[in-house]
C-alpha positions as CSV (number, residue, x, y, z in Angstrom):
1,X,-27.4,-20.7,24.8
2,X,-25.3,-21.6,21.5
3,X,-23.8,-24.2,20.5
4,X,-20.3,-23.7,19.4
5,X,-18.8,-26.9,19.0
6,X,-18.9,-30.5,20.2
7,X,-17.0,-33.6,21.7
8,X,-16.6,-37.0,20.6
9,X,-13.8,-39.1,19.6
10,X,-11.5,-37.8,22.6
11,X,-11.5,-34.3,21.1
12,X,-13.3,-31.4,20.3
13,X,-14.8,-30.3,16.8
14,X,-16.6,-27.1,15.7
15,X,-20.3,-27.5,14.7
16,X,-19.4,-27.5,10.9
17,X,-17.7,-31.1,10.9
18,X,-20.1,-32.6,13.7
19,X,-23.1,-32.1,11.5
20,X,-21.2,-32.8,8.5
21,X,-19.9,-36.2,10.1
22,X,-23.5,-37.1,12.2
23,X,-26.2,-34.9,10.5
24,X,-28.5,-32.4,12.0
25,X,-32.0,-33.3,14.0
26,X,-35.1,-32.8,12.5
27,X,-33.2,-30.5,9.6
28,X,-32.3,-27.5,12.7
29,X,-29.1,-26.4,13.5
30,X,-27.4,-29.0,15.5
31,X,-26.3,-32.6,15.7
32,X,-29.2,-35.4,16.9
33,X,-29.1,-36.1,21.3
34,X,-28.4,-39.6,20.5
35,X,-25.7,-39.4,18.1
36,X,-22.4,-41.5,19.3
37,X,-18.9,-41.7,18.2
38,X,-17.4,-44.6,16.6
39,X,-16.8,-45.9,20.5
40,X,-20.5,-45.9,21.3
41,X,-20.0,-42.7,23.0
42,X,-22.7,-39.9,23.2
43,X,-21.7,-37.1,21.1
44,X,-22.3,-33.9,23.7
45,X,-22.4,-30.2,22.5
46,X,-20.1,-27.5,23.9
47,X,-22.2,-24.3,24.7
48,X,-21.0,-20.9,24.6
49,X,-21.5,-20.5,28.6
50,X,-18.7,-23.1,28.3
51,X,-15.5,-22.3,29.2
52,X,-12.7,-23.4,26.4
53,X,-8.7,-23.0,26.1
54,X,-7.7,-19.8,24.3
55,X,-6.2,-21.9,22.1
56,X,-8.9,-24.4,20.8
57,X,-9.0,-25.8,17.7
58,X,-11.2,-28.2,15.9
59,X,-9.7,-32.1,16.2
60,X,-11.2,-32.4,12.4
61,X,-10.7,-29.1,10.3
62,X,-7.9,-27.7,12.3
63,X,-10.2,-23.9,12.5
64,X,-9.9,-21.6,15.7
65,X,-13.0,-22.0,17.9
């Protein structure tokens, strides 16, 4: 499975400003299991088995996902 985005903050954002707010694990391609929002919430990724509006955009950059 791949991970197209992620949720935190009340929202959802594409991988590209997750990693670029929270930083990747080990250096690989996605943001750390224990990374939480400025609530203290986990962050949690969004998978592309997942099933998202047609609609969705990122809550940070505004881009399609």
């Amino acid at each position: 499975m791949k991970i197209i985005a992620y949720t935190y903050e009340a929202d959802i954002h594409c991988c590209s400003c997750a990693e670029a707010r929270f930083g990747t694990q080990d250096g690989r391609d996605w943001v750390s299991e224990d990374a939480e929002d400025g609530e203290g919430n986990p962050v949690h990724p969004v998978f592309s088995t997942d099933e998202l509006e047609d609609d969705e955009v990122c809550g940070t950059c505004v881009v399609e996902l």
